[in-house]
C-alpha positions as CSV (number, residue, x, y, z in Angstrom):
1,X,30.5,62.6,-93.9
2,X,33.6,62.6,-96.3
3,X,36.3,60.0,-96.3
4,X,39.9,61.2,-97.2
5,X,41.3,58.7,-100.0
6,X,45.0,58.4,-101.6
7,X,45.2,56.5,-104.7
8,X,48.9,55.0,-105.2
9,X,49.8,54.1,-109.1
10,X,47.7,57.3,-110.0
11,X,49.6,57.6,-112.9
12,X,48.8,54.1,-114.3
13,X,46.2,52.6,-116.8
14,X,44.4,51.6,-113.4
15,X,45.1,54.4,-111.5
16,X,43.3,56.9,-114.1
17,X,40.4,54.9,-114.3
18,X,40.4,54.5,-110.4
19,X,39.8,58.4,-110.3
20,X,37.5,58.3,-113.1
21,X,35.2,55.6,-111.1
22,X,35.3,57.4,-108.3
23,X,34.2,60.7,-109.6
24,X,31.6,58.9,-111.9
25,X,30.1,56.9,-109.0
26,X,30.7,60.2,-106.7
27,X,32.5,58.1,-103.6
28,X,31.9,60.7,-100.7
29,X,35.4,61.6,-100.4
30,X,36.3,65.0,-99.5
31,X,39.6,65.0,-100.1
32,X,41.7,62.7,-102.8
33,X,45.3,62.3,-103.2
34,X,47.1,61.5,-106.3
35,X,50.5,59.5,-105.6
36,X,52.7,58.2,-107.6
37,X,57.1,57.3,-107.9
38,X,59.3,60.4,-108.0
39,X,59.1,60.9,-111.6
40,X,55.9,61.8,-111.8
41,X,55.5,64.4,-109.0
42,X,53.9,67.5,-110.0
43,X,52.2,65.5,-112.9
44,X,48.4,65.8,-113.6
45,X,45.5,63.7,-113.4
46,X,42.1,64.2,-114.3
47,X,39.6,63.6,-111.5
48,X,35.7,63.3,-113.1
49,X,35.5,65.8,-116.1
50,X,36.6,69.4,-114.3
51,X,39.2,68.6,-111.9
52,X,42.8,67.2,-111.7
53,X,45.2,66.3,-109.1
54,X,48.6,67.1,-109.2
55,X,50.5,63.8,-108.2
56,X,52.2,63.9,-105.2
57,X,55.2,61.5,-104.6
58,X,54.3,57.9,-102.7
59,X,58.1,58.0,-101.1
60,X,57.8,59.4,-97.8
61,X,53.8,60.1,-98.2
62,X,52.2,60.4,-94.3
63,X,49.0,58.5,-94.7
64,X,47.8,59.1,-91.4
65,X,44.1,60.7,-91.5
66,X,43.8,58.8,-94.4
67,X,40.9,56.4,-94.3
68,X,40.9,54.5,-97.4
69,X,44.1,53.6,-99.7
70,X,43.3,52.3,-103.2
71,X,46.4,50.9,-104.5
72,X,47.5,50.2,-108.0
73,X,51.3,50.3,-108.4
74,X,52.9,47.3,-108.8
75,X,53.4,44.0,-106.2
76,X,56.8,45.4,-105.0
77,X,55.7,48.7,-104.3
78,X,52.7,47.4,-102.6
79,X,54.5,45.4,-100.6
80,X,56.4,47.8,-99.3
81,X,53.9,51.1,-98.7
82,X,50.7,49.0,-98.1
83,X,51.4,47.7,-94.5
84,X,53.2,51.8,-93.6
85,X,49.5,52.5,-94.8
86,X,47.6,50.1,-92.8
87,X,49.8,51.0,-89.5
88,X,48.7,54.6,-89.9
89,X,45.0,53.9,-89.8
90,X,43.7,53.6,-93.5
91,X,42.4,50.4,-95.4
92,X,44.1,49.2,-97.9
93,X,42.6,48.1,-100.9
94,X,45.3,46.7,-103.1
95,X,45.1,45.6,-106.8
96,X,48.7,43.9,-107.2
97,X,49.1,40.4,-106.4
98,X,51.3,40.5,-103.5
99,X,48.5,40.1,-100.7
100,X,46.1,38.0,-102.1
101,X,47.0,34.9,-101.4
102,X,47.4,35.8,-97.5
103,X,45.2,34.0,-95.6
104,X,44.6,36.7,-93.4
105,X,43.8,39.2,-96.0
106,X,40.6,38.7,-97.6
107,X,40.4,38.4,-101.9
108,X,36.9,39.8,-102.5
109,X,34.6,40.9,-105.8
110,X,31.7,42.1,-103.9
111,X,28.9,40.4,-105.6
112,X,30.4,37.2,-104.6
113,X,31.9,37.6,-101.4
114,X,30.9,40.9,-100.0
115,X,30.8,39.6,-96.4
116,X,34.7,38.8,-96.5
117,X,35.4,42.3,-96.1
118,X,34.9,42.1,-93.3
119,X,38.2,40.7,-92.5
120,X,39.9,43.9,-92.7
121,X,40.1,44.2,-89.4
122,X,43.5,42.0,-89.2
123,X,45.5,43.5,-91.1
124,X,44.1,46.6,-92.8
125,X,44.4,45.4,-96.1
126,X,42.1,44.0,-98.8
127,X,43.2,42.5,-101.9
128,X,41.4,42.7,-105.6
129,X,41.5,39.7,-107.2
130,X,43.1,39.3,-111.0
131,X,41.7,41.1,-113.5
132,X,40.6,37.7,-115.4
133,X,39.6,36.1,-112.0
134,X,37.2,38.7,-111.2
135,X,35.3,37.8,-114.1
136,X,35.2,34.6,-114.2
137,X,34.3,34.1,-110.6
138,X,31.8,36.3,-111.2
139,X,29.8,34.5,-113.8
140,X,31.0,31.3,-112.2
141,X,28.9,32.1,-108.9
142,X,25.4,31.5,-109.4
143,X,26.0,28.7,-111.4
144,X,28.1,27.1,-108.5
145,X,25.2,28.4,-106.1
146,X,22.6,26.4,-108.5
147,X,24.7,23.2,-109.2
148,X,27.6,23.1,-107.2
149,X,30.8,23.1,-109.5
150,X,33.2,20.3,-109.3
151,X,35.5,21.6,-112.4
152,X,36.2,23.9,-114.3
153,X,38.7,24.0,-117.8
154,X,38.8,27.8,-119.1
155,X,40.9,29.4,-121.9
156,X,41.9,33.5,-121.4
157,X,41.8,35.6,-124.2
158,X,43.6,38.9,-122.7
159,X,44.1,42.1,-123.8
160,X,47.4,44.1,-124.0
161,X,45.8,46.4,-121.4
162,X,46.4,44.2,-118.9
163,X,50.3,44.3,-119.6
164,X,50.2,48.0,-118.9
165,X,50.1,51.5,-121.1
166,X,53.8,50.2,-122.2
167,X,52.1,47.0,-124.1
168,X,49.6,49.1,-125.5
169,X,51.9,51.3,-127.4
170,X,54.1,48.2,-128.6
171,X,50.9,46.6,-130.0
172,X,49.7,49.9,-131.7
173,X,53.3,50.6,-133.2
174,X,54.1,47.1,-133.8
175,X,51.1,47.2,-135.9
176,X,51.9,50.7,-137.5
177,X,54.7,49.1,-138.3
178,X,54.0,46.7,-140.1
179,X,52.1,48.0,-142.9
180,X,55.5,50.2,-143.4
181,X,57.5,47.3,-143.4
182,X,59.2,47.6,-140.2
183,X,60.6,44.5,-138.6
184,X,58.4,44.2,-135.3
185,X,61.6,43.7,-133.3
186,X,61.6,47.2,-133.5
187,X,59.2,47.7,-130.7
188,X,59.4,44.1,-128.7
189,X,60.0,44.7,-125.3
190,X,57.1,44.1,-123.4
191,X,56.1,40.4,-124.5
192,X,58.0,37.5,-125.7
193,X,56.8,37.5,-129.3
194,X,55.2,39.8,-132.1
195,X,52.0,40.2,-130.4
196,X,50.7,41.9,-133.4
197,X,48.2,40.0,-135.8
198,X,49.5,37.1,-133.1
199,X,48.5,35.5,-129.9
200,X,50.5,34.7,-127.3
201,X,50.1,31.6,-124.8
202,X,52.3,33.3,-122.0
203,X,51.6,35.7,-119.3
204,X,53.6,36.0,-116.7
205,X,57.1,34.0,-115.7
206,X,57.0,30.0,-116.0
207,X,56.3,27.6,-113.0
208,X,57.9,24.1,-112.3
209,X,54.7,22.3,-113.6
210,X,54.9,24.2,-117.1
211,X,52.0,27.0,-116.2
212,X,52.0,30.4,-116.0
213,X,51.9,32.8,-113.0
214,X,48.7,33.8,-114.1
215,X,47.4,30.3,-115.0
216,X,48.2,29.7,-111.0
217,X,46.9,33.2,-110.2
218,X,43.3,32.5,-111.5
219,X,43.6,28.8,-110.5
220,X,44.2,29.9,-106.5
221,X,42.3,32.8,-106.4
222,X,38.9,31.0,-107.7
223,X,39.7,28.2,-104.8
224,X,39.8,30.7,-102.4
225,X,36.8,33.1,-103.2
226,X,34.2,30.0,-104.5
227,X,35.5,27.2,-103.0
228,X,38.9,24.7,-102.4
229,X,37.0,22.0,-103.5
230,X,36.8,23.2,-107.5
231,X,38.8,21.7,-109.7
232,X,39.9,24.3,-111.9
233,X,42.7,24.5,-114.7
234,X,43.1,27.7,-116.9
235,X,45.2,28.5,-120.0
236,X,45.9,31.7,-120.4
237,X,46.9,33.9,-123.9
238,X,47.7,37.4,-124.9
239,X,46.0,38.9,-127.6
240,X,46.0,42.0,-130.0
241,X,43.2,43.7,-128.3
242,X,43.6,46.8,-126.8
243,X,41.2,46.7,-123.8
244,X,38.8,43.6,-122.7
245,X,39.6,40.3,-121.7
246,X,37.5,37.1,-123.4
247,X,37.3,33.7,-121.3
248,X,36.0,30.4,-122.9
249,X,34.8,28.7,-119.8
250,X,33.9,25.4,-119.7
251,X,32.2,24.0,-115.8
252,X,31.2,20.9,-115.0
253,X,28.2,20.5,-112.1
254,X,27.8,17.8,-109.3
255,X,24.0,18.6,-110.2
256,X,21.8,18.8,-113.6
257,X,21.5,22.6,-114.6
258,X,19.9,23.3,-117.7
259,X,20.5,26.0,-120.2
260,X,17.3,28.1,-119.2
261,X,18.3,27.6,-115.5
262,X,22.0,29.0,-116.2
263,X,20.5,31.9,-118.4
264,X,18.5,32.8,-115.5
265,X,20.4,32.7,-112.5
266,X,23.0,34.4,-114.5
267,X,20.4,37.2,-115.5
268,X,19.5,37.8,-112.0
269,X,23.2,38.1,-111.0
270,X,24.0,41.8,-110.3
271,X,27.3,42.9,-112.6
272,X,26.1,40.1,-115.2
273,X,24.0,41.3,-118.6
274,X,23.2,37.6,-120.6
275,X,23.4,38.4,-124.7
276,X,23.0,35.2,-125.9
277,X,21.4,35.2,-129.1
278,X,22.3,31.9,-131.4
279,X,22.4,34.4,-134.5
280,X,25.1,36.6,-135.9
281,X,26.4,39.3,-133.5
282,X,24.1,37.5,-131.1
283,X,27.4,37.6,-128.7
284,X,29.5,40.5,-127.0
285,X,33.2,40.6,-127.6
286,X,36.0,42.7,-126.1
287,X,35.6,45.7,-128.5
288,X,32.0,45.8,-127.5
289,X,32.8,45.7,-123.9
290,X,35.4,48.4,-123.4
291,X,34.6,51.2,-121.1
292,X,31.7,49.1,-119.8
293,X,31.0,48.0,-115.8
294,X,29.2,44.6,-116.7
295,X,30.3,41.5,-117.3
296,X,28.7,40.2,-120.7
297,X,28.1,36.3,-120.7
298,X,27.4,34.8,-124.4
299,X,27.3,31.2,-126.2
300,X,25.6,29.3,-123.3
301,X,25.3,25.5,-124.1
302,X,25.0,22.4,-123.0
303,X,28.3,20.4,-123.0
304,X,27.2,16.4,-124.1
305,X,30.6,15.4,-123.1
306,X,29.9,15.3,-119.6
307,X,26.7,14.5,-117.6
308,X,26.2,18.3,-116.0
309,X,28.1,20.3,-118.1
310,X,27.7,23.9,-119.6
311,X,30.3,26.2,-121.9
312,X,30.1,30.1,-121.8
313,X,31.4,32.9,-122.9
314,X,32.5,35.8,-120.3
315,X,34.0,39.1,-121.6
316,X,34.3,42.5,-119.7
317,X,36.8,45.5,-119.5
318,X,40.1,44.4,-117.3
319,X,40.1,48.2,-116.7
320,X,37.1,48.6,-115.3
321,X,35.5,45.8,-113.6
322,X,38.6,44.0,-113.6
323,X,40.7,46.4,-111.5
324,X,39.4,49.6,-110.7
325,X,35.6,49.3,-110.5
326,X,35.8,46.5,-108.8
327,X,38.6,48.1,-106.7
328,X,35.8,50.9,-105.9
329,X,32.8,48.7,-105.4
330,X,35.0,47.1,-102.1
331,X,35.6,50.6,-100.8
332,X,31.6,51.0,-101.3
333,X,30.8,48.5,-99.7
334,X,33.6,48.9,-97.1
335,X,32.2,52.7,-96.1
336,X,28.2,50.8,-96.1
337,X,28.9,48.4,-93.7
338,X,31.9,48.9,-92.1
339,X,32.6,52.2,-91.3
């Protein structure tokens, strides 16, 4: 049997690659709508290598019949066509931040929390956690499931990607620019400084308590997929990468948990690949990572600071498993066990 899917935002950086998963990994859809605002109706959009979809527009789009929604446009725009989606039948699967922190709408990466899916049921709606969440709870598990985690401190390294195709252009002609001499105020409108040859320690707006949005985002959303009891604080920076975000993690454990143990249970993890090799290139970085589905965890060591502590390294596509394949993996799972 064939499901009947409409992807909202199918115009985006996440939208595309949504299609592209879903072709790739061939979902058993039968039928797949493209939607998108008003200004891109009639647009095209490749689905797997031979087909495309000609966007149709989200405003007034009848989603009964419809079985499974995976959404990518934006928190206000979810807000708003998500629930008319979820009253006409379908499931929502949602990548913008608006639902997440819901109680009643379950935040799930699958090889963590799989079984919170099914909480669908009350409100039609799933949320996909952060792009920088996903992979950090995701190397994060097995080591709490080893060792229990009382804290984590973790630096983001993020790429422009994340930002959307808009902050990938200003990066790529800030950096044009540049080498002609161009003042990179030129192209600044997407971040709050040159983000060119730069880094940035701001994503999203401030908060009362001097973090970010995000900072909070990946603070929350950890709590409520491992565990309230974590003590987690995060950093978070923009960088002049195009796709892939890094994390510098750093976790401290109620129990011992040696290196070999860590390298292990993080080997056996599904959606982890280890390459930790204390030698040049012995590491995986965002360029190596982009257009990948694992997450790549590098440098683990023992921290001597603290009595169980560890440091890792955890890169992985923001595209990919960040947003869409992990937006794809829920519907997966979803049609398995669910439907």
């Amino acid at each position: 049997m064939g499901y009947k899917l409409a992807i909202v935002g199918a115009t985006g950086n996440v939208g595309r690659e949504l299609l592209s998963i879903l072709a790739e990994r061939q979902f058993p859809a039968d039928v797949v709508v493209a939607l998108a605002s008003s200004k891109s109706i009639g647009t095209e959009v490749s689905y797997g290598e031979d087909d495309t979809l000609s966007v149709q527009n989200l405003e007034g789009y009848d989603f009964t019949n419809t079985d499974i929604v995976l959404s990518s446009p934006g928190a206000k725009v979810s807000a708003q066509f998500a629930p008319k989606a979820a009253e006409a039948g379908a499931v929502v699967i949602d990548n913008s931040s608006y639902f997440r922190m819901e109680p009643d709408v379950p935040l799930v990466v699958p090889e963590v929390n799989s079984k919170d899916i099914a909480g669908y049921t009350k409100r039609g709606i799933i949320a996909n956690p952060n792009c920088s969440t996903i992979q950090m709870v995701l190397a994060l598990k097995p080591l709490h499931d080893h060792a229990n985690i009382k804290r984590v401190v973790a630096a983001t390294y993020q790429s422009v990607s994340g930002a959307g195709k808009d902050a990938m252009d200003e990066l790529f002609n800030q950096t044009r620019g540049i080498f002609v001499n161009e003042p990179s105020e030129t192209y600044r409108q997407n971040f709050t400084k040159q983000i060119a040859f730069n880094v940035i320690p701001h994503i999203d707006m401030f908060m009362d308590d001097g973090s970010t949005k995000e900072e909070w985002k990946m603070v929350a959303e950890t709590k409520k997929i491992l565990s309230p009891d974590i003590a987690v604080t995060v950093t978070c920076a923009r960088c002049p990468v195009f796709i892939g975000h890094a994390e510098a993690i750093n976790v401290e454990f109620e129990r011992p948990i040696s290196e070999k143990d860590a390298r292990a249970a993080l080997s056996a993890t599904p959606g982890i690949t280890v390459v930790d090799h204390r030698v040049d290139e012995g590491y995986v970085t965002p360029q190596e990572c982009a257009g990948e589905d694992q997450v790549y965890v590098s440098r683990i060591r023992k921290d001597p600071t603290v009595e169980n502590g560890l440091s890792i390294w955890v890169v992985a596509d923001n595209l990919r498993k960040g947003a869409a394949l992990n937006t794809v993996q829920i519907a997966e799972e979803l049609v398995r066990s669910h439907f």
